[in-house]
Backbone as a chain_set.jsonl record, in Angstrom:
{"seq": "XXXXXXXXXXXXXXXXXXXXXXXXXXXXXXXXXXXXXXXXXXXXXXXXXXXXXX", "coords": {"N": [[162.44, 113.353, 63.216], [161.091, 115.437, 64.737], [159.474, 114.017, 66.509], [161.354, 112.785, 67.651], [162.323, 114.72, 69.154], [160.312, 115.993, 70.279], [159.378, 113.493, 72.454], [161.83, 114.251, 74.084], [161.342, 116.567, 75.285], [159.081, 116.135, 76.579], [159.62, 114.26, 78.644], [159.909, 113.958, 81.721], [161.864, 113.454, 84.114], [164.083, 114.566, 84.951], [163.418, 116.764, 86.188], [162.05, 115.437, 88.448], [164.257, 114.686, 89.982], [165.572, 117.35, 90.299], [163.874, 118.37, 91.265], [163.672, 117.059, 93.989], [166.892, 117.393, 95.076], [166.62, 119.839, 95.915], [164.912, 119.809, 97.66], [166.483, 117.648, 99.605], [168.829, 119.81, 99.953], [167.289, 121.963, 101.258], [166.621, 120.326, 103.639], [168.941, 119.917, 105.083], [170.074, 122.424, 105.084], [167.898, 123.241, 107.669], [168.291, 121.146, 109.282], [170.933, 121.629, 109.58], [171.063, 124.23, 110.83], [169.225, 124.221, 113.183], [171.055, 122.288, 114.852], [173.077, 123.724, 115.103], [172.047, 125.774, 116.978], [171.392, 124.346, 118.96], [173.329, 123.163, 120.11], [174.794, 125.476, 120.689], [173.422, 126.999, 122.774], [173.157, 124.553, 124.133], [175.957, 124.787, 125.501], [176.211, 126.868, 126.23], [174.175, 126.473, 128.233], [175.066, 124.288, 129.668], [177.82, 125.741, 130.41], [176.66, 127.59, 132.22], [175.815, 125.793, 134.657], [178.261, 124.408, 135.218], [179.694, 126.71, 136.289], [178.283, 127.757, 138.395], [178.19, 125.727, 140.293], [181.056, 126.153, 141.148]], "CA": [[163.218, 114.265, 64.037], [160.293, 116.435, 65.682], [159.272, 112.995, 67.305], [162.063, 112.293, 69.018], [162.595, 116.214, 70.125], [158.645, 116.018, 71.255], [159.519, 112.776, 73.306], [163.189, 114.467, 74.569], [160.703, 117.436, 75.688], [158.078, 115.432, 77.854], [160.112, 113.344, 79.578], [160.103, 115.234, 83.142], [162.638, 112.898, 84.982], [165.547, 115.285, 85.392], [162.705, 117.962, 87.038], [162.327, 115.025, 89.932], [166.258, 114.368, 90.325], [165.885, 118.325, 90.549], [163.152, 118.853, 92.924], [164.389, 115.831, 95.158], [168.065, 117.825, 95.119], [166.137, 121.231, 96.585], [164.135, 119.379, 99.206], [167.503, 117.484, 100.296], [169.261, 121.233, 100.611], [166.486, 122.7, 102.386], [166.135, 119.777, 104.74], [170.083, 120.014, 105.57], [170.223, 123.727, 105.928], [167.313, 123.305, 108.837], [169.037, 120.426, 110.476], [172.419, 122.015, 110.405], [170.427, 125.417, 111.456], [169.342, 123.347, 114.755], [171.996, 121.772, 115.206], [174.012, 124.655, 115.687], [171.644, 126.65, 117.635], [170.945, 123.679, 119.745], [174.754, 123.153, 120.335], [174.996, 126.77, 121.154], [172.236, 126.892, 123.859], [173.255, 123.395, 125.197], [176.925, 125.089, 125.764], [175.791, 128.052, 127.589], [174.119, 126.162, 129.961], [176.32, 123.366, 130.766], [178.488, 126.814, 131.381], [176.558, 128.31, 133.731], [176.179, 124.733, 135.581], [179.608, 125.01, 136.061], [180.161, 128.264, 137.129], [177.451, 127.941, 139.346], [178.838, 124.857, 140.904], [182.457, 126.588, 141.356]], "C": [[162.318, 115.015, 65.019], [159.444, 115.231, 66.302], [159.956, 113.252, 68.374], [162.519, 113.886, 69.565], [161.529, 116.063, 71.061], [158.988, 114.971, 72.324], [160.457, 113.547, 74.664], [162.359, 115.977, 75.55], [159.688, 117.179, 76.607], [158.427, 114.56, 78.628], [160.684, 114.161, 80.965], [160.714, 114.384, 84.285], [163.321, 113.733, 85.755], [164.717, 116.209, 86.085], [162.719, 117.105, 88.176], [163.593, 115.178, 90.516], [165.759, 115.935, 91.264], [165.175, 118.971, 91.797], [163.61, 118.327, 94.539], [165.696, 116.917, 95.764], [167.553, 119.039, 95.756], [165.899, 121.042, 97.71], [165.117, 118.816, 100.188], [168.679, 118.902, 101.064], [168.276, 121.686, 101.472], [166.43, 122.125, 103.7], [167.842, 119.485, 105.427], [170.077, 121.527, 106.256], [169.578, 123.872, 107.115], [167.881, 122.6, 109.572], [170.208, 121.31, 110.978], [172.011, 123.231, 111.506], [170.386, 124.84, 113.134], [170.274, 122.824, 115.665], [172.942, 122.653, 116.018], [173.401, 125.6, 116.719], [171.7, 125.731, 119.089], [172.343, 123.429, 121.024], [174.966, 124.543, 121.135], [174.702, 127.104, 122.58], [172.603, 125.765, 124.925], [174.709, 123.788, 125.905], [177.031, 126.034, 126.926], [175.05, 127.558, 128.872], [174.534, 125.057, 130.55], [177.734, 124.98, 131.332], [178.235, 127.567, 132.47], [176.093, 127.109, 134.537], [177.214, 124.984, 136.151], [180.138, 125.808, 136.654], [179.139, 128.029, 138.356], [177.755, 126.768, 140.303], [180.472, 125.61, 141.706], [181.944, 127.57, 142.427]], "O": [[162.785, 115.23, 66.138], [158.39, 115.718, 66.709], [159.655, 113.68, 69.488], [163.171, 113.903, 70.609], [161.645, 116.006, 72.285], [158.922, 115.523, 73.422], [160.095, 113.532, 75.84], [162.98, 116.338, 76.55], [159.426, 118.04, 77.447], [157.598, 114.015, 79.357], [161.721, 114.816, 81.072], [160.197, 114.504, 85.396], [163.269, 113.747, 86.985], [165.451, 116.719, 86.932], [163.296, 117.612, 89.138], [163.814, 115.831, 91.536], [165.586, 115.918, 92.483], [165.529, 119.653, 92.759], [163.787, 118.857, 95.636], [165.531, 117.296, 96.923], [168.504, 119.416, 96.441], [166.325, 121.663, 98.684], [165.011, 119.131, 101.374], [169.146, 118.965, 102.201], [168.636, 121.766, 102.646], [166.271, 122.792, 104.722], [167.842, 118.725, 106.395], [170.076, 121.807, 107.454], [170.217, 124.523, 107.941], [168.164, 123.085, 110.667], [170.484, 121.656, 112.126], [172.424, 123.285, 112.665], [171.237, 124.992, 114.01], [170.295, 122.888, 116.894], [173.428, 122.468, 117.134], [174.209, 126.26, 117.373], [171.991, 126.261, 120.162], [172.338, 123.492, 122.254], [175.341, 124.475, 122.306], [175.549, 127.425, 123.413], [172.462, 125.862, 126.144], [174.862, 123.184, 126.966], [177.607, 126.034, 128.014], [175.154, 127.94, 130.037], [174.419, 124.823, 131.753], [178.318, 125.059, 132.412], [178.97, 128.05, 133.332], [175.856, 127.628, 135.628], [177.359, 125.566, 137.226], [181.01, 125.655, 137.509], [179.66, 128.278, 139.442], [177.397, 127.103, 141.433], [180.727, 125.383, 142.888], [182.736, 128.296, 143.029]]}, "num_chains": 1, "name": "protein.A"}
């Protein structure tokens, strides 16, 4: 029994899954972050194109 606990205790799979699953959130929240700023920025000045055309 204190085998297979000791095994069930060093097996550090589920910590990758878990790190992997952090680094995928972090590397979404920056895209979307960009994304939206980029969007933002690219809006305002196709608006003042236009206005400035008119």
């Amino acid at each position: 029994m204190f085998s297979f606990i000791s095994q069930l205790w060093s097996k550090d799979e589920g910590q990758d899954i878990a790190e992997y699953a952090v680094m995928l959130a972090v590397i979404l929240v920056i895209v979307i972050g960009t994304i939206r700023l980029v969007g933002s920025n690219a809006n305002n000045a196709f608006s003042s194109v236009v206005s400035s055309i008119h």
